[in-house]
C-alpha positions as CSV (number, residue, x, y, z in Angstrom):
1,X,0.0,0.0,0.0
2,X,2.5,2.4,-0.1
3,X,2.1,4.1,-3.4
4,X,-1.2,4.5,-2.4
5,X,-0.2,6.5,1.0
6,X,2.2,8.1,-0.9
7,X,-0.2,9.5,-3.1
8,X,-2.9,10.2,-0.3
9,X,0.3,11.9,1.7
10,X,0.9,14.1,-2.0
11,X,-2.5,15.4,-2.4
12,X,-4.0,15.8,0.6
13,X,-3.6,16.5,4.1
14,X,-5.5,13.3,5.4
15,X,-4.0,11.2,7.9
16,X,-1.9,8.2,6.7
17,X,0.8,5.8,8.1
18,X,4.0,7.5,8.2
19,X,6.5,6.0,6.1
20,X,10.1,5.1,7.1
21,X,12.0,5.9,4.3
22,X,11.0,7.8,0.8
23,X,12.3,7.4,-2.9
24,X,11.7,10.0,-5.2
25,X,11.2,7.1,-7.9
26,X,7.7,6.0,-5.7
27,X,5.9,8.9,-6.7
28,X,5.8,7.5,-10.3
29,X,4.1,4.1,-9.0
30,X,1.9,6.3,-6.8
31,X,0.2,8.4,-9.7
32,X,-1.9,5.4,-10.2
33,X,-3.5,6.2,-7.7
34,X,-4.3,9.7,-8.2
35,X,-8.0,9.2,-9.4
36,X,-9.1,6.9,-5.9
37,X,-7.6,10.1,-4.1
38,X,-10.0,12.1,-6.0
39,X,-12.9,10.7,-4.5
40,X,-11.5,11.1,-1.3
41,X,-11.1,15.1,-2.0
42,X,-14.4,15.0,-3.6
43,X,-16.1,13.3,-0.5
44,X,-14.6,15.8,2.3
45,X,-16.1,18.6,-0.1
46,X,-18.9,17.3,-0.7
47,X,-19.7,16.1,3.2
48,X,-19.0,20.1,3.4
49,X,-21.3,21.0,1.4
50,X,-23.9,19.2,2.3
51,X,-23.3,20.2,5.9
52,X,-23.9,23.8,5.1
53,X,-27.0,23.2,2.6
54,X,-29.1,22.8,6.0
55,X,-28.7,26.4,6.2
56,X,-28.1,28.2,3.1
57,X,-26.6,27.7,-0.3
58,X,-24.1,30.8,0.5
59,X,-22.9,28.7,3.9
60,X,-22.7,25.2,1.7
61,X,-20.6,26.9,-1.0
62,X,-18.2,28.2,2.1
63,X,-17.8,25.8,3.4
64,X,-17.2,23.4,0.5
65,X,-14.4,25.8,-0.7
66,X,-13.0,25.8,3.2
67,X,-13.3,22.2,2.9
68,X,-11.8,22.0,-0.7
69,X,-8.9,24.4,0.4
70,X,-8.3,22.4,4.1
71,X,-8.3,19.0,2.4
72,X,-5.9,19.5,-0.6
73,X,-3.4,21.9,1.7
74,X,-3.6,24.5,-1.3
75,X,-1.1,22.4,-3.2
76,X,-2.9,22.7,-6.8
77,X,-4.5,26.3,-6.6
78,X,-1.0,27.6,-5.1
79,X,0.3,26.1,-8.7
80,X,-1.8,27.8,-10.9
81,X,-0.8,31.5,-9.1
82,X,3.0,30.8,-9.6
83,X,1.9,30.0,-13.2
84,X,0.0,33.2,-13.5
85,X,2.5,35.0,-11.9
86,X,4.9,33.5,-14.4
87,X,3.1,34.0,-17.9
88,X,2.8,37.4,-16.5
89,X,6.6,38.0,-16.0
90,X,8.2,35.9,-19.1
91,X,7.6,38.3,-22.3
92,X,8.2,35.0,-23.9
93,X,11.6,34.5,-22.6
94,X,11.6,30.9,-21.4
95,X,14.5,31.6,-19.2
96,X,12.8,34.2,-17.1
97,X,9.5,31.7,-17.2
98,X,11.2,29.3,-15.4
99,X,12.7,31.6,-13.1
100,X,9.4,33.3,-11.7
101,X,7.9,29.9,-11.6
102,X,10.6,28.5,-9.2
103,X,10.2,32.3,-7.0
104,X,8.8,31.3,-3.6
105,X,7.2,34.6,-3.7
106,X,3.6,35.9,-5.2
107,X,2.8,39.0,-7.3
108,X,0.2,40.7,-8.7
109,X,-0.4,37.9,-11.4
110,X,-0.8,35.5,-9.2
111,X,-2.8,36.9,-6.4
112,X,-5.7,38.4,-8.8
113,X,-5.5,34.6,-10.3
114,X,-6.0,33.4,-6.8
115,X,-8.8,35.3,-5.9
116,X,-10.4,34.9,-9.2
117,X,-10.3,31.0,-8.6
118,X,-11.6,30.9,-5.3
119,X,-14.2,33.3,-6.2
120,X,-15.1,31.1,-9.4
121,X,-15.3,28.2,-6.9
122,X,-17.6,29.8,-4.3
123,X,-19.6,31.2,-6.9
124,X,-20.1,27.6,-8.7
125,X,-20.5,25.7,-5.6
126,X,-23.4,28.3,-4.6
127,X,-25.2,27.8,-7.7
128,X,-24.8,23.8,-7.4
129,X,-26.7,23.7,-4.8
130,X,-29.6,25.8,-5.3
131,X,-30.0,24.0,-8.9
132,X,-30.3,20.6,-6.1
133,X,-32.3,22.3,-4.1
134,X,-34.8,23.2,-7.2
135,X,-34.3,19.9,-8.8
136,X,-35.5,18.5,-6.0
137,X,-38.1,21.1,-4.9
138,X,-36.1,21.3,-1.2
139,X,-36.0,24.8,0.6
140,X,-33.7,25.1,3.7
141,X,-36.2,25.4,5.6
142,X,-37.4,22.2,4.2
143,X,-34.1,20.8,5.2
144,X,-34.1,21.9,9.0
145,X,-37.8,21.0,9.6
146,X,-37.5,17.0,7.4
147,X,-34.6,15.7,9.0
148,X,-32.4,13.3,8.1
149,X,-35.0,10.7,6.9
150,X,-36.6,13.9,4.1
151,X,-35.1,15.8,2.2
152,X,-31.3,15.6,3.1
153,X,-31.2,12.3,1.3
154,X,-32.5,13.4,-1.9
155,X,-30.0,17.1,-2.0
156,X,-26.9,14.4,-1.3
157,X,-27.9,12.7,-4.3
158,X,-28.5,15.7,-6.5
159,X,-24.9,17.0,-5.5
160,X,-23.2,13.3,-5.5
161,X,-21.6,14.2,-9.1
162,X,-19.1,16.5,-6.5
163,X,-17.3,13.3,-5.9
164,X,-16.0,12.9,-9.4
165,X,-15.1,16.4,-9.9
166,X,-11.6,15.8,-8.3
167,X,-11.1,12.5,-8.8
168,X,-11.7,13.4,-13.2
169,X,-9.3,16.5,-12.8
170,X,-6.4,14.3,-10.8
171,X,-6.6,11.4,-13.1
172,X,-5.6,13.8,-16.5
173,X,-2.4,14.7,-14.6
174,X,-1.3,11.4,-15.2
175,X,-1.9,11.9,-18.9
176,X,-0.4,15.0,-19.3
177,X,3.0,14.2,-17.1
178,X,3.0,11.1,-19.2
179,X,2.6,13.2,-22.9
180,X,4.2,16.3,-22.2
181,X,7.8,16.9,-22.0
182,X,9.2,18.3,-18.8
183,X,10.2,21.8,-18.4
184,X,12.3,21.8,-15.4
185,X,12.8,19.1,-12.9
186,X,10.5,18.7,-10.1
187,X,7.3,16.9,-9.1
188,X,5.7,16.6,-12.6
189,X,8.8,15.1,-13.8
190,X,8.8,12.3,-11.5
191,X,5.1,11.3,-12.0
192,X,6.1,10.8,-16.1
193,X,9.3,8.5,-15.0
194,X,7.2,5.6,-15.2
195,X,3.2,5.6,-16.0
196,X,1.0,2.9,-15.5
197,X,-1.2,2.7,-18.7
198,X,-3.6,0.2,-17.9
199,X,-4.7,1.3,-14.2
200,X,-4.8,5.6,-15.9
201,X,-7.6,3.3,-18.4
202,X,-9.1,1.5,-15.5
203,X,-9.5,4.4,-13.3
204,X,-11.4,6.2,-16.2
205,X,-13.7,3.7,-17.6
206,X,-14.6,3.7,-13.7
207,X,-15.3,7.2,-13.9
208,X,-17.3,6.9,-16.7
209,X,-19.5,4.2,-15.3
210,X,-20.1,6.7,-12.4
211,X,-20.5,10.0,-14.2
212,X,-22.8,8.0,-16.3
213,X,-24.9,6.7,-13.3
214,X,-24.4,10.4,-11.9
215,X,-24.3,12.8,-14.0
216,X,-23.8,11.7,-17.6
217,X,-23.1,15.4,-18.5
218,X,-19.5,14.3,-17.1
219,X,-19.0,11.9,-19.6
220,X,-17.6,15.0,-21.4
221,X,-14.9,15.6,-18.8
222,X,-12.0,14.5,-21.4
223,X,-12.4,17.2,-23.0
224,X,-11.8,19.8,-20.1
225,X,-8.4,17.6,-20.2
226,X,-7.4,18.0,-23.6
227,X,-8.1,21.4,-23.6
228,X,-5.4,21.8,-20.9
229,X,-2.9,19.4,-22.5
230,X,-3.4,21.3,-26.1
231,X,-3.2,25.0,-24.4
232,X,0.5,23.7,-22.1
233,X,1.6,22.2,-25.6
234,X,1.2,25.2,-27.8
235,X,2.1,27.5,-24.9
236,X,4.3,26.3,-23.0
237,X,5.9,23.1,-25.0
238,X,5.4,21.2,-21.8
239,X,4.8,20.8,-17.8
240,X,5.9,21.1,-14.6
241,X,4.3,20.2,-11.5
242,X,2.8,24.0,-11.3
243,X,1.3,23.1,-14.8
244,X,-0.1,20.0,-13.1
245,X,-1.6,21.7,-10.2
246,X,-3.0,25.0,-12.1
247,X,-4.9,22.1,-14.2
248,X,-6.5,20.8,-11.5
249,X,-7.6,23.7,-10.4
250,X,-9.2,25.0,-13.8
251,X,-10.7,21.5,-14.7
252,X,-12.5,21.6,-11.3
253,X,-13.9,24.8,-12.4
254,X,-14.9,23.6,-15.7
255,X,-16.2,20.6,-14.6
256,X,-18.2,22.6,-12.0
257,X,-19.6,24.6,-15.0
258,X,-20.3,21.4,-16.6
259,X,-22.7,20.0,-13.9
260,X,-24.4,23.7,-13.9
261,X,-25.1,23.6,-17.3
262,X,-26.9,20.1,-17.9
């Protein structure tokens, strides 16, 4: 089990066995796992969120993002600032690229990106769960007075599609470590030393199955992927891990989009 608590340990901030030594080589074995850890971030936020539905959509969205934020340690959305922060600062030099992306500290780029994201995020989540709420003709007030045997049942239905939206972003960083070249050593490198084909194709015809049984409109998912892979490739010419994490972070919005728009 270790790549898999080596991936839990990488992505989140969940408890796990400690482990008495490390090789940076494991972390190649452990991408496998990236997708399963995905439900697991989906299923904290999604526990949030449907903890804060009993009072308002506003709270549920809060505390989902709190949730989101707590869970994941800011790894991914920390990624896609440095990114922003580093497109900002190249003037297509590839040289001073790299060198902002590898600057420990934020600037402008990055901390209007930031906000944008979590803002995005907290929006999105909001409107998530009113669209339950109206799909399933539930008020708050509904909520508080049914109980748990009423109505909370059916809103944790309606917003069960959350716990694909991570797993679906996590599972295309495998792909793109795996197809993209490497622009400077680091995290994403190591995930593309060695990739496990057949459990990347496991782990999605496994999401499909469930966004099919959830939310078919997910099935379209892919896509949010290969629009990141194509934009890094024409862009950028490759990855690193900020790539990676600023992915995440923007397929989770999409996805989120996705699910409002069905």
């Amino acid at each position: 089990m270790r790549s898999l608590i080596l991936a839990i340990q990488f992505l989140t901030r969940l408890p796990t066995p400690q482990l008495k030594t490390f090789d940076p080589a494991w972390l190649a074995d452990a991408a496998r796992w990236f997708a399963p850890v995905g439900v697991l971030v989906g299923t904290v936020v999604w526990l949030a969120v449907l903890a804060g539905s009993l009072l308002d959509p506003w709270l549920a969205a809060l505390l989902g993002l709190l949730a989101w934020l707590w869970v994941t340690g800011g790894l991914h959305i920390d990624g896609l600032a440095d990114l922003a922060d580093a497109q900002g600062a190249a003037h297509r030099s590839r040289e001073r690229f790299l060198e902002v992306l590898k600057d420990p500290h934020l600037g402008s780029f990055g901390v209007l990106t930031m906000a944008s994201q979590l803002l995005a995020k907290l929006v999105l989540l909001m409107l998530l769960v009113k669209q339950a709420q109206l799909a399933g003709a539930i008020s708050p007030d509904a909520l508080r007075l049914s109980g748990l045997p009423g109505g909370l049942p059916t809103l944790a239905v309606k917003l069960a599609p959350l716990l694909l939206v991570p797993a679906w972003a996590r599972l295309f960083t495998v792909a793109w470590s795996a197809t993209l070249p490497s622009l400077a050593a680091g995290s994403g490198e190591r995930f593309a030393w060695r990739t496990h084909w057949p459990s990347f194709w496991l782990s999605a015809a496994l999401l499909a199955a469930a966004s099919y049984w959830l939310a078919p409109v997910l099935l379209l998912a892919p896509l949010a992927g290969l629009w990141w892979w194509a934009y890094l490739k024409r862009k950028l010419g490759g990855m690193t891990g900020d790539c990676l994490g600023a992915g995440i972070e923007l397929c989770e919005s999409l996805l989120l989009l996705l699910l409002l728009a069905h």
